[in-house]
PyMOL Python script that loads the backbone (N, CA, C, O; Angstrom):
from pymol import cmd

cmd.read_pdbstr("""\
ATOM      1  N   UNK A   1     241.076 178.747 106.833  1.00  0.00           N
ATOM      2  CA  UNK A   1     239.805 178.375 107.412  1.00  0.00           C
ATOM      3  C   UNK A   1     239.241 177.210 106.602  1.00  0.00           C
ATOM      4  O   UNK A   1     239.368 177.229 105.377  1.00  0.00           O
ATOM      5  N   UNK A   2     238.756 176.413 107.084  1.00  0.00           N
ATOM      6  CA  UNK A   2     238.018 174.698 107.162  1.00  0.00           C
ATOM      7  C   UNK A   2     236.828 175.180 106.393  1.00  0.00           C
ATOM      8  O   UNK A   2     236.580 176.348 106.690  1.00  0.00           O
ATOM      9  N   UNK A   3     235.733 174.512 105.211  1.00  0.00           N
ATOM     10  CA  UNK A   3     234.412 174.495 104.379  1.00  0.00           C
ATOM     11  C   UNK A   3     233.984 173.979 106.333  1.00  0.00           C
ATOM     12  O   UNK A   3     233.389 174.974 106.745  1.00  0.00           O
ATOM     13  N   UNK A   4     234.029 173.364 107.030  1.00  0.00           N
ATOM     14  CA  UNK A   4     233.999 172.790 108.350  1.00  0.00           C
ATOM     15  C   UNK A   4     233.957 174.379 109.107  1.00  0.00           C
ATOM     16  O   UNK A   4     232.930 174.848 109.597  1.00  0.00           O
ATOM     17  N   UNK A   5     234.568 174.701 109.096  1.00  0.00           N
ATOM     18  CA  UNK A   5     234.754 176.382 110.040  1.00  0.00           C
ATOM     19  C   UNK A   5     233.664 176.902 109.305  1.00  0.00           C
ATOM     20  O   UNK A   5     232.526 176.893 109.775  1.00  0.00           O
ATOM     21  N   UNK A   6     233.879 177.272 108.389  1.00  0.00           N
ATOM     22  CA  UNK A   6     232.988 178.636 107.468  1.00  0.00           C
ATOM     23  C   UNK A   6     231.957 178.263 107.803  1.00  0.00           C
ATOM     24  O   UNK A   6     231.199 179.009 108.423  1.00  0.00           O
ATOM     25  N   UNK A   7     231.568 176.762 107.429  1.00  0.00           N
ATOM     26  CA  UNK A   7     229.770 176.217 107.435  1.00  0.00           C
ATOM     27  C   UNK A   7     229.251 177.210 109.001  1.00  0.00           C
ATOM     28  O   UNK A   7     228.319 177.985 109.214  1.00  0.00           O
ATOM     29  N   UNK A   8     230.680 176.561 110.062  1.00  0.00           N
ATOM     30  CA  UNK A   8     229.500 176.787 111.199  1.00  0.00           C
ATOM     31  C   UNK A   8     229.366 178.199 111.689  1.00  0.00           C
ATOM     32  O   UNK A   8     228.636 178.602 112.595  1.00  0.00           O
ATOM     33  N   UNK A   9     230.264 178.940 110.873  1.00  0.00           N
ATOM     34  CA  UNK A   9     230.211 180.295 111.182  1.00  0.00           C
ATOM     35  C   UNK A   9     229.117 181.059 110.833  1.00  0.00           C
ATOM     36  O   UNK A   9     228.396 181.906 111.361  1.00  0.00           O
ATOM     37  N   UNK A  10     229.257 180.309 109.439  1.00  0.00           N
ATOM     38  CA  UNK A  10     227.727 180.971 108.560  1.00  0.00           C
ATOM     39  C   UNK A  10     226.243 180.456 109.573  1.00  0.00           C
ATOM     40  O   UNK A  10     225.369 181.308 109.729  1.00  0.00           O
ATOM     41  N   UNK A  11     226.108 179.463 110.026  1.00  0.00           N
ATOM     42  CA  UNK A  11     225.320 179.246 110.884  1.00  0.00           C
ATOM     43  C   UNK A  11     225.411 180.133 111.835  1.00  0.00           C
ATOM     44  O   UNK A  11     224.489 180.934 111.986  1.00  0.00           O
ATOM     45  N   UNK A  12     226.494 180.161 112.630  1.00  0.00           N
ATOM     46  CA  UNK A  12     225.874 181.177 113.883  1.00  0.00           C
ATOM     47  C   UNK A  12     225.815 182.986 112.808  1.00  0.00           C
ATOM     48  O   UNK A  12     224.974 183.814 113.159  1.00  0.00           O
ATOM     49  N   UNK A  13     226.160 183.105 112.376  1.00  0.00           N
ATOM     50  CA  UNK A  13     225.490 184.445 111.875  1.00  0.00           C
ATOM     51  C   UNK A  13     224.266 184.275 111.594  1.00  0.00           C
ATOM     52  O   UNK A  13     223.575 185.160 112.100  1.00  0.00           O
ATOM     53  N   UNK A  14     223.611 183.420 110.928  1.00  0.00           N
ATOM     54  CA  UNK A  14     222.317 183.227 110.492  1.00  0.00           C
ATOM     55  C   UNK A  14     221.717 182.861 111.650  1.00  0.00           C
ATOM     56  O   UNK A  14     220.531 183.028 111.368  1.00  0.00           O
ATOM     57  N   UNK A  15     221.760 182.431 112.888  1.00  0.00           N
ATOM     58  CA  UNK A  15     221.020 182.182 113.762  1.00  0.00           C
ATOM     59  C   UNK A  15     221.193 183.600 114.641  1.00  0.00           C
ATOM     60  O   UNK A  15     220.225 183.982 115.299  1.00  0.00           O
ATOM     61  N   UNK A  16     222.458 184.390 114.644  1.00  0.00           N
ATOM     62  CA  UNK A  16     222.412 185.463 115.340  1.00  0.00           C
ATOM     63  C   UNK A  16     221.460 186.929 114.282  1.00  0.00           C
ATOM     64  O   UNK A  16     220.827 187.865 114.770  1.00  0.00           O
ATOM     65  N   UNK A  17     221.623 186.720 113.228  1.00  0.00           N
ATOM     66  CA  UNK A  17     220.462 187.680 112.755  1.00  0.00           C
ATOM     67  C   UNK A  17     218.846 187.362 112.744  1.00  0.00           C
ATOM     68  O   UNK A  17     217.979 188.210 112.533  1.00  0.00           O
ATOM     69  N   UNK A  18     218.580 185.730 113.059  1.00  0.00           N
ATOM     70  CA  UNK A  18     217.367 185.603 113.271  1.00  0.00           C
ATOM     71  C   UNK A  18     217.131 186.365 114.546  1.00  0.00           C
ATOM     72  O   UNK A  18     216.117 187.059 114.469  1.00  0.00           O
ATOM     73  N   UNK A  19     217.826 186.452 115.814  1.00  0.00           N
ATOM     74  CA  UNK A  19     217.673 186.602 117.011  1.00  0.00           C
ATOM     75  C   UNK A  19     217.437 188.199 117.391  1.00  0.00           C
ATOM     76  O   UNK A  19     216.651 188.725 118.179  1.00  0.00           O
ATOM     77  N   UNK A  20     218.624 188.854 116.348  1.00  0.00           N
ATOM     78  CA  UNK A  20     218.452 190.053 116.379  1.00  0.00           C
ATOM     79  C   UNK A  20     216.989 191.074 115.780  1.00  0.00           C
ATOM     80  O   UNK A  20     216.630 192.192 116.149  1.00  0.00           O
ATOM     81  N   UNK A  21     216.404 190.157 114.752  1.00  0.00           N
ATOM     82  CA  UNK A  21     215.369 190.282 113.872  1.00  0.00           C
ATOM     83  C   UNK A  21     213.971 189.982 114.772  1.00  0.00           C
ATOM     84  O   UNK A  21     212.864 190.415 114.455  1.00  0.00           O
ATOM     85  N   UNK A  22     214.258 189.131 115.990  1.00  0.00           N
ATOM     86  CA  UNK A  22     213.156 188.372 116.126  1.00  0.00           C
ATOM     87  C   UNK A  22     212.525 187.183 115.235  1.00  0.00           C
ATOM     88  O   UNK A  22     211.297 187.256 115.276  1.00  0.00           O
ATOM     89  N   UNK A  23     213.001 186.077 114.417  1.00  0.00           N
ATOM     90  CA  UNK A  23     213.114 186.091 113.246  1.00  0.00           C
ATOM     91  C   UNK A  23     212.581 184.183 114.080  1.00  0.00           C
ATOM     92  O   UNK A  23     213.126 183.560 114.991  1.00  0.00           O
ATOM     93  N   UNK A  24     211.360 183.838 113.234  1.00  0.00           N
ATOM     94  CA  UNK A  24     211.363 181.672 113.634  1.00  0.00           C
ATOM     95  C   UNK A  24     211.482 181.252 112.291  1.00  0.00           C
ATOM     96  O   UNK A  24     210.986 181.772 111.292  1.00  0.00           O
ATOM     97  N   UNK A  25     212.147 180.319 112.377  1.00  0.00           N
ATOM     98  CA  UNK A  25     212.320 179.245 111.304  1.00  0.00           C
ATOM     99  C   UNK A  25     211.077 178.821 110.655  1.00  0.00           C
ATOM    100  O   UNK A  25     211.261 177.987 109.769  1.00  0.00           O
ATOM    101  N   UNK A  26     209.489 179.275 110.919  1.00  0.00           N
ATOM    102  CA  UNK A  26     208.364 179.467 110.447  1.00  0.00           C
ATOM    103  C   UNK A  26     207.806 180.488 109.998  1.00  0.00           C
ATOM    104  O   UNK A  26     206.758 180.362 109.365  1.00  0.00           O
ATOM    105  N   UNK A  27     208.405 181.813 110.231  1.00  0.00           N
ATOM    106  CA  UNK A  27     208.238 182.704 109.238  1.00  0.00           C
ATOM    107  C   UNK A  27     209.287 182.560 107.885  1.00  0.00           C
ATOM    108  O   UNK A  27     209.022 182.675 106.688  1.00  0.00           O
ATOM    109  N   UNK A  28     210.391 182.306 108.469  1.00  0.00           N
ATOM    110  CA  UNK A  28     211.009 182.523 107.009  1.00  0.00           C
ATOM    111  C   UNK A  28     210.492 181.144 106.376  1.00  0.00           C
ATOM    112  O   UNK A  28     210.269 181.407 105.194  1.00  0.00           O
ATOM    113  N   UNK A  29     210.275 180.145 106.554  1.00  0.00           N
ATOM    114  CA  UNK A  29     209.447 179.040 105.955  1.00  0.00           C
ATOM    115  C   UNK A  29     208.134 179.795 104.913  1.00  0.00           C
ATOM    116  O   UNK A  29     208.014 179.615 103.701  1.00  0.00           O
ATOM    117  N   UNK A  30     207.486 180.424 105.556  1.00  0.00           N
ATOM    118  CA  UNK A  30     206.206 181.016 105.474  1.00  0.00           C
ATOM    119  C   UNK A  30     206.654 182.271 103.837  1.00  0.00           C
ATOM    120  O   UNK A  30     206.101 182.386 102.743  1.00  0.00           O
ATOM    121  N   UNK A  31     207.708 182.879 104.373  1.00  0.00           N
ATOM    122  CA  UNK A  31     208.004 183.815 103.120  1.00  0.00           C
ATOM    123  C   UNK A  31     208.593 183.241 102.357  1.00  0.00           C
ATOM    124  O   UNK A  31     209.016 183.952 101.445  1.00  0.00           O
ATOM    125  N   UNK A  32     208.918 181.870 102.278  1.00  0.00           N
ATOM    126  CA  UNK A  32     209.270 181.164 100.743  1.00  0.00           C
ATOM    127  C   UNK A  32     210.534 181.328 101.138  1.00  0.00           C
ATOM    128  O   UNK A  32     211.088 180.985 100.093  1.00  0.00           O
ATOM    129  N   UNK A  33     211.497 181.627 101.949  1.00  0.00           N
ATOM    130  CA  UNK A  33     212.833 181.069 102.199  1.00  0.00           C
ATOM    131  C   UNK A  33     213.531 179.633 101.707  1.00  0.00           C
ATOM    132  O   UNK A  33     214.638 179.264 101.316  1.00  0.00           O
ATOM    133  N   UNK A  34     212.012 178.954 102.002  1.00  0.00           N
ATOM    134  CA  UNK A  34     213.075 177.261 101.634  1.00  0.00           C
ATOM    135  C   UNK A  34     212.349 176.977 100.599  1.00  0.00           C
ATOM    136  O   UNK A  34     212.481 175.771 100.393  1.00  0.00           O
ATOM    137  N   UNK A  35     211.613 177.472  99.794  1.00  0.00           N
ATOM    138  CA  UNK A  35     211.042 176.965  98.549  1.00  0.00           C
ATOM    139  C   UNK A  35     212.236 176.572  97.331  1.00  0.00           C
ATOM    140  O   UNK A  35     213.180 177.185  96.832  1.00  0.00           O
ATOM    141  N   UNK A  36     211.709 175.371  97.177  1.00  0.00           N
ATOM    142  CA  UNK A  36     212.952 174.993  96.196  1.00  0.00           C
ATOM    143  C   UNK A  36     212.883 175.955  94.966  1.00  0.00           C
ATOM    144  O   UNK A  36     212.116 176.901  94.790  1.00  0.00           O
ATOM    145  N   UNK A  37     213.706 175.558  94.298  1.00  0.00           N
ATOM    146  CA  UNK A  37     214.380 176.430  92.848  1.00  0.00           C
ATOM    147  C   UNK A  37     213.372 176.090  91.751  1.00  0.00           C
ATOM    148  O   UNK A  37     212.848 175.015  91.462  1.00  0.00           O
ATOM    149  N   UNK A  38     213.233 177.463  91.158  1.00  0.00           N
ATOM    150  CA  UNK A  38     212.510 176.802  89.749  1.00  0.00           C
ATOM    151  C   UNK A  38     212.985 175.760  89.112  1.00  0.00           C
ATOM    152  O   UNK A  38     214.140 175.338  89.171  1.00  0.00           O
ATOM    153  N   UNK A  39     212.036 175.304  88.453  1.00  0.00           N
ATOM    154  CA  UNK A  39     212.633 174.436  87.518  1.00  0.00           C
ATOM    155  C   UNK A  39     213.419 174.982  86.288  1.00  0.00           C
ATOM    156  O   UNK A  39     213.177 176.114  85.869  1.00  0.00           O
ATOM    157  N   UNK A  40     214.277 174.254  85.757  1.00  0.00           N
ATOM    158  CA  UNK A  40     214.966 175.112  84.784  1.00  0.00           C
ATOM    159  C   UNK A  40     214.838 174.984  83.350  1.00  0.00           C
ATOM    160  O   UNK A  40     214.605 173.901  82.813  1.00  0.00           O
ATOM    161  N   UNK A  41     214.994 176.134  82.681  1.00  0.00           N
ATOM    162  CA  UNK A  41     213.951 176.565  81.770  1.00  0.00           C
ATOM    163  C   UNK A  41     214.210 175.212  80.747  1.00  0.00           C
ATOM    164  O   UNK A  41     215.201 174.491  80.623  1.00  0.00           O
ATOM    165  N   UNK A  42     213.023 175.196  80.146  1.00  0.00           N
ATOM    166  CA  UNK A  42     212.668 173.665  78.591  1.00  0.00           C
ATOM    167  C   UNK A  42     213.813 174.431  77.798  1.00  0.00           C
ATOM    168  O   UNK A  42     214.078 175.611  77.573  1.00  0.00           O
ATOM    169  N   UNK A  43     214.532 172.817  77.385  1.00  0.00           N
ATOM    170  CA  UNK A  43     215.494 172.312  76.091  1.00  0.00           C
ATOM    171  C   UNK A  43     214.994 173.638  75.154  1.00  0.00           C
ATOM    172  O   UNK A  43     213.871 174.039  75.459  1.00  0.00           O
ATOM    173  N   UNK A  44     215.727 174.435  73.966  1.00  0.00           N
ATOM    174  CA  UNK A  44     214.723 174.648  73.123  1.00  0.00           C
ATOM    175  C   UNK A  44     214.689 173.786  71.709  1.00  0.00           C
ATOM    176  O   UNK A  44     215.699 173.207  71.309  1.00  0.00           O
ATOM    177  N   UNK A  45     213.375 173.754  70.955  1.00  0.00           N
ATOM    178  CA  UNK A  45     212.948 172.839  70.035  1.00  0.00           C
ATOM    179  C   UNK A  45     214.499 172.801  69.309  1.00  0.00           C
ATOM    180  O   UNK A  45     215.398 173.630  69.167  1.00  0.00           O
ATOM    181  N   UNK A  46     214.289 171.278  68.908  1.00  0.00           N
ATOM    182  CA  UNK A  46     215.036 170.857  67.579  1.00  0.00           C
ATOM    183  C   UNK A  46     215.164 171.746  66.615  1.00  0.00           C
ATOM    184  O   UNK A  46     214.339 172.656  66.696  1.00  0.00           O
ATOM    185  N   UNK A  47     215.907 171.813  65.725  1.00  0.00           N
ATOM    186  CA  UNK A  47     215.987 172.855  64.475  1.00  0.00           C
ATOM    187  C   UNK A  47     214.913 172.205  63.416  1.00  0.00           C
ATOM    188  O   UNK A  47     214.797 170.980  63.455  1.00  0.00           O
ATOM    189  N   UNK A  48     214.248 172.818  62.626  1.00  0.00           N
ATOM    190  CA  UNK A  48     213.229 172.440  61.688  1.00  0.00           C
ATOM    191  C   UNK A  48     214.051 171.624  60.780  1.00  0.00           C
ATOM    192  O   UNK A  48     215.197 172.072  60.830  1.00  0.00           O
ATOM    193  N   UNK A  49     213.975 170.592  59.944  1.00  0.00           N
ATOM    194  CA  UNK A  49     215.208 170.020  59.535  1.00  0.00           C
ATOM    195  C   UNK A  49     214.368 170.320  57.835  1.00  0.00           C
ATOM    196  O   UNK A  49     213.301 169.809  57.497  1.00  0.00           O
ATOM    197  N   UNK A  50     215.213 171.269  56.994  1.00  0.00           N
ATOM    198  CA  UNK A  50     214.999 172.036  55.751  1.00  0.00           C
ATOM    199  C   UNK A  50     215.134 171.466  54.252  1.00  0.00           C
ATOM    200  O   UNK A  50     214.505 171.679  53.215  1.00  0.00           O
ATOM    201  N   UNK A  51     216.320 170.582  54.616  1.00  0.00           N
ATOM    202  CA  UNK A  51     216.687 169.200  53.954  1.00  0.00           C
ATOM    203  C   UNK A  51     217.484 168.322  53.926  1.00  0.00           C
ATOM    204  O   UNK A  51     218.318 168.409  54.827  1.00  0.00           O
ATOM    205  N   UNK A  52     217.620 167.301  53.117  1.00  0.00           N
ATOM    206  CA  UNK A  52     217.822 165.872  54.284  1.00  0.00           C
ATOM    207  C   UNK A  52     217.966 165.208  52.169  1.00  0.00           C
ATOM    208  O   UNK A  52     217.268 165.400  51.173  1.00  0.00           O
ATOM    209  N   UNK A  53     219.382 164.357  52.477  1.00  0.00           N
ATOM    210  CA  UNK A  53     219.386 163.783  51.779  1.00  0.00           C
ATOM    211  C   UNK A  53     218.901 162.091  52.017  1.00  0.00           C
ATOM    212  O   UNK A  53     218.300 161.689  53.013  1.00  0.00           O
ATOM    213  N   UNK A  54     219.378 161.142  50.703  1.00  0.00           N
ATOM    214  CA  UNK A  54     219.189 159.973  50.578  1.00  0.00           C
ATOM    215  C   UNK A  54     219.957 159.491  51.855  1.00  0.00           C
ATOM    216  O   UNK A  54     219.358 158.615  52.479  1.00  0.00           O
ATOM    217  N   UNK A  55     221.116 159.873  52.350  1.00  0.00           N
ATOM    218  CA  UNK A  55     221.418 158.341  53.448  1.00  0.00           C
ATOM    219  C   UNK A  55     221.236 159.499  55.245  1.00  0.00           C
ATOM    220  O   UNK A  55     221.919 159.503  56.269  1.00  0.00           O
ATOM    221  N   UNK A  56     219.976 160.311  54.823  1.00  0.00           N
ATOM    222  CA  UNK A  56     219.384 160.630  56.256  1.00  0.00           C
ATOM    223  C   UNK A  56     219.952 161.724  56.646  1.00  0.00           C
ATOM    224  O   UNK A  56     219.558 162.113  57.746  1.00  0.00           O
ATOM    225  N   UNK A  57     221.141 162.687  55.879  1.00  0.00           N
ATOM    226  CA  UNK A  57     221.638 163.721  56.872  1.00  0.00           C
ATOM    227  C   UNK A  57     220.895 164.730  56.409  1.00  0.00           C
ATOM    228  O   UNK A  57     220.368 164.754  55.296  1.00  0.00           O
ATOM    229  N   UNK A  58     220.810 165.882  57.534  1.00  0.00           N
ATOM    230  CA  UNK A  58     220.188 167.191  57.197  1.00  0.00           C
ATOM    231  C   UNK A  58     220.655 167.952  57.553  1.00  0.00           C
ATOM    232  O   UNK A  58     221.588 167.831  58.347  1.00  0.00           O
ATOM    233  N   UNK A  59     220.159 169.217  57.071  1.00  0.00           N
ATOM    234  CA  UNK A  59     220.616 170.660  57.424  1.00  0.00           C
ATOM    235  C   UNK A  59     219.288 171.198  57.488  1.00  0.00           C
ATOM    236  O   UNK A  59     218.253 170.774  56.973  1.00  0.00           O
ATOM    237  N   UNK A  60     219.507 172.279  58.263  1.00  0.00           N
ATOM    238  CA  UNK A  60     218.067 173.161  58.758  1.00  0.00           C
ATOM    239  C   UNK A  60     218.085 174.272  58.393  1.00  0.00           C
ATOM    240  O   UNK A  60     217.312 175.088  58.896  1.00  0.00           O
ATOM    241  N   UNK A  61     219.409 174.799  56.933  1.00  0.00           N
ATOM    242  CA  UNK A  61     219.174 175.733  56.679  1.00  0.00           C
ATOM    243  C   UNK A  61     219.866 176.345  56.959  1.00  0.00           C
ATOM    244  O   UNK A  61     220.465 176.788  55.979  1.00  0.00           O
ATOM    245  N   UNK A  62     220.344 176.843  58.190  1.00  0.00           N
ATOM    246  CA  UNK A  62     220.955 177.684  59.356  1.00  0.00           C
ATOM    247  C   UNK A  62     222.903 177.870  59.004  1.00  0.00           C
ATOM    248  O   UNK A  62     223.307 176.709  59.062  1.00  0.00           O
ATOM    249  N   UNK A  63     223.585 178.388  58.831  1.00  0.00           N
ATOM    250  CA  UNK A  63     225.123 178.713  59.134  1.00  0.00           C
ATOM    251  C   UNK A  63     225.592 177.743  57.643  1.00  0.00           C
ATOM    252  O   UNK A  63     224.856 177.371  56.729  1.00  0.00           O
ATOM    253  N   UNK A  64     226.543 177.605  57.761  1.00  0.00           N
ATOM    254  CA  UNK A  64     227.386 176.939  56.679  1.00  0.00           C
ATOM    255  C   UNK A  64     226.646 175.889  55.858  1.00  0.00           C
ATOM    256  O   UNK A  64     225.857 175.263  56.566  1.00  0.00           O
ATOM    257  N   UNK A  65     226.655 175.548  54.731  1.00  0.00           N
ATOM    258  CA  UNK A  65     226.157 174.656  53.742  1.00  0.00           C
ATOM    259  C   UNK A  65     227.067 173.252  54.546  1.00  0.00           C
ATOM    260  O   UNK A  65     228.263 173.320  54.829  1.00  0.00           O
ATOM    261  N   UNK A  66     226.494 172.459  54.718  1.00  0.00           N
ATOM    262  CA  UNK A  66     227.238 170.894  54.964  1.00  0.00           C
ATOM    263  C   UNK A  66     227.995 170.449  53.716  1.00  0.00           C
ATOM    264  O   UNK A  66     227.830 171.041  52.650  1.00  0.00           O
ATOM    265  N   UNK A  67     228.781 169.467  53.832  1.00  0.00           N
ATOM    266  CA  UNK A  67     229.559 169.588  53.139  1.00  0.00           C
ATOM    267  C   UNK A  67     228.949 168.445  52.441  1.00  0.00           C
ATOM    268  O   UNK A  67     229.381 168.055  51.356  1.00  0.00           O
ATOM    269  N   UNK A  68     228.081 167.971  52.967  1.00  0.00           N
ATOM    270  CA  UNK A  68     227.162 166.204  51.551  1.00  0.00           C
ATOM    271  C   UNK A  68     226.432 167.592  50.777  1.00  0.00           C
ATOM    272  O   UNK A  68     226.420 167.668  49.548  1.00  0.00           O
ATOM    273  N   UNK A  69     226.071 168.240  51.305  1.00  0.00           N
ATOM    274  CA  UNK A  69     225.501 169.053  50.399  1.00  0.00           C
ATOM    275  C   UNK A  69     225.962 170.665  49.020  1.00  0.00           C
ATOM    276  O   UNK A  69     225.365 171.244  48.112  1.00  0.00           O
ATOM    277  N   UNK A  70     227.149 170.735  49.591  1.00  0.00           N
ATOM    278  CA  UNK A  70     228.382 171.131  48.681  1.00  0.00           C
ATOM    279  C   UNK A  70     228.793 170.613  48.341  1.00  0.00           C
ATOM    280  O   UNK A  70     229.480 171.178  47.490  1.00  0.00           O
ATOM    281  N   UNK A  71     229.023 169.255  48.363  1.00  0.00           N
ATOM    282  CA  UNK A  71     229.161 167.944  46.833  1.00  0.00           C
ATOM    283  C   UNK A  71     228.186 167.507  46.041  1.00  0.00           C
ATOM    284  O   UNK A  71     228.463 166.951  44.978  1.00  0.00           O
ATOM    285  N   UNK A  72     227.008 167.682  46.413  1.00  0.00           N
ATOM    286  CA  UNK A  72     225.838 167.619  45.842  1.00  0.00           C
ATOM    287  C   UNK A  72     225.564 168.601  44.285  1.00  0.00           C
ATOM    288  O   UNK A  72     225.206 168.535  43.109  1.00  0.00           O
ATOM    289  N   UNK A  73     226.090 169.568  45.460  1.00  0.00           N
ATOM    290  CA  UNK A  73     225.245 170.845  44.466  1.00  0.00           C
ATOM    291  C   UNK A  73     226.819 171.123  43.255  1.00  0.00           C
ATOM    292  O   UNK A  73     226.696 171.460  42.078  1.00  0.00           O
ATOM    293  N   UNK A  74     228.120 170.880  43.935  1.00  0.00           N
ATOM    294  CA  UNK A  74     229.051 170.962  42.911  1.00  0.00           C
ATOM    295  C   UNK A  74     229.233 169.933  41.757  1.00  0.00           C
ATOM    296  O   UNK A  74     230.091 170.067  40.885  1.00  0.00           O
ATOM    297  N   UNK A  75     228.302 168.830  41.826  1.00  0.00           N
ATOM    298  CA  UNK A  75     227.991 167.453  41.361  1.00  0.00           C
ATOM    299  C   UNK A  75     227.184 168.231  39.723  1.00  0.00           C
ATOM    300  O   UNK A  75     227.480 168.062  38.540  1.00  0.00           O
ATOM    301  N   UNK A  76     226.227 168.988  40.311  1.00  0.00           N
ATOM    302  CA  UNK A  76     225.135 169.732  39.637  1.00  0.00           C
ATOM    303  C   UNK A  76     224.274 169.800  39.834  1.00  0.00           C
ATOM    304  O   UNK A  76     223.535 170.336  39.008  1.00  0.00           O
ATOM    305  N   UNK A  77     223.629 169.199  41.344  1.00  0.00           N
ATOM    306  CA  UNK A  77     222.755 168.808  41.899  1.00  0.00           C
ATOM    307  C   UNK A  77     222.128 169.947  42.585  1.00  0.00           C
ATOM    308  O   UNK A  77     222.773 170.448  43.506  1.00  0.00           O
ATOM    309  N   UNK A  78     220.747 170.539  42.231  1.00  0.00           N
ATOM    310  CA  UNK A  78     220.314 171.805  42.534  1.00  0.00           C
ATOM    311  C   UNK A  78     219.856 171.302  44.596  1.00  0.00           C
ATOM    312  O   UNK A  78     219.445 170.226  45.029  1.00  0.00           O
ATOM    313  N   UNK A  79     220.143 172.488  45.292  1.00  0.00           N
ATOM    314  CA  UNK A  79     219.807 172.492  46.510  1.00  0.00           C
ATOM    315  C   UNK A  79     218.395 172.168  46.516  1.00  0.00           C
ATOM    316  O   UNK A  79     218.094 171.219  47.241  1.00  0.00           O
ATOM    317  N   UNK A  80     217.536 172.688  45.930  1.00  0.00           N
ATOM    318  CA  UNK A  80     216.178 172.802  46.416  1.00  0.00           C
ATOM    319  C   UNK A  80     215.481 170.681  46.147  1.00  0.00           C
ATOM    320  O   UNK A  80     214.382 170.237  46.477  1.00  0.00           O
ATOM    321  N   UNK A  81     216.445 170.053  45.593  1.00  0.00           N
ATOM    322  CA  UNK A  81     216.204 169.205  44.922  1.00  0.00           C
ATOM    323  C   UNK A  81     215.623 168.505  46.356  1.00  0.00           C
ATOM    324  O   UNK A  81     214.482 168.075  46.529  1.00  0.00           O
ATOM    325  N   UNK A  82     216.900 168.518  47.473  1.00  0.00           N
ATOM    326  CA  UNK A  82     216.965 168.296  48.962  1.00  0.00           C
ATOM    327  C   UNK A  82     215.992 168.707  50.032  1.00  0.00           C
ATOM    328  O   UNK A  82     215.807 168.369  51.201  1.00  0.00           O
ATOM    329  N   UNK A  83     215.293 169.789  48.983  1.00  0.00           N
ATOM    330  CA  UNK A  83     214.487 170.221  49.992  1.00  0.00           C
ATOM    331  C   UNK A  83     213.331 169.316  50.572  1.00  0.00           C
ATOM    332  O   UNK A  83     212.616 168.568  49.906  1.00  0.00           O
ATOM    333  N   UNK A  84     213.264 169.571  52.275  1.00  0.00           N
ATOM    334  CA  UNK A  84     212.097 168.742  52.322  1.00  0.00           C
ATOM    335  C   UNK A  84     210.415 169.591  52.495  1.00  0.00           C
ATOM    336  O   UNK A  84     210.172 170.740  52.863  1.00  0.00           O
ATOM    337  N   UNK A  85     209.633 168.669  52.134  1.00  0.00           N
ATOM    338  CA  UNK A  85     208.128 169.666  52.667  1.00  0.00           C
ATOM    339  C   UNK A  85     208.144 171.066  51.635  1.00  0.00           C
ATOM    340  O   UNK A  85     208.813 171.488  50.692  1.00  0.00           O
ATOM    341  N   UNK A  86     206.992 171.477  52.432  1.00  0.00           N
ATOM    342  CA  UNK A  86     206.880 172.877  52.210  1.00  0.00           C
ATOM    343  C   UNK A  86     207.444 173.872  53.379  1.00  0.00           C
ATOM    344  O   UNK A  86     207.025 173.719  54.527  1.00  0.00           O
ATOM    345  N   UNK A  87     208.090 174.564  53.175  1.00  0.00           N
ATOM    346  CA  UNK A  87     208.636 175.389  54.057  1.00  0.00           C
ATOM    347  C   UNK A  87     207.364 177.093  54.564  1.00  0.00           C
ATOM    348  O   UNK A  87     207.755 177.936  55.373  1.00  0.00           O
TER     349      UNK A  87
END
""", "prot")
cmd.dss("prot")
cmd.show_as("cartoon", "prot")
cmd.util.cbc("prot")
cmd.orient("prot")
């Protein structure tokens, strides 16, 4: 079967259960049938960025130590040194 077949099949079912229903293309209008789709849900925020060395990279803290910053700290370079702000 044809996306061409199916389409128009699905049409006449949908026009034969309006018929059977008693059913106008202004009620189901009316009950939000054709109301478009929500919108879909907001990006979520950026990660807070926790610290951030001299040539701009950061980490937020989160999963594995980066690795500018496990040369840093194996250097002797204390983490918190990186830190940015107050947390």
């Amino acid at each position: 079967m044809t996306a061409k077949t199916e389409r128009a099949d699905a049409i006449r079912w949908i026009q034969a259960q309006m018929d059977d229903y008693g059913l106008t293309l202004e009620e189901l209008d009316a009950a939000g049938c054709f109301a478009p789709p929500p919108p879909p849900p907001a990006a979520p925020p950026p990660p807070v960025v926790c610290y951030r060395n001299a040539e701009g990279l950061t980490w937020d803290g989160q999963g594995e130590m980066p690795s500018w910053l496990k040369r840093a700290v194996n250097a002797g370079q204390s983490v918190e040194f990186y830190r940015v702000g107050s947390l």
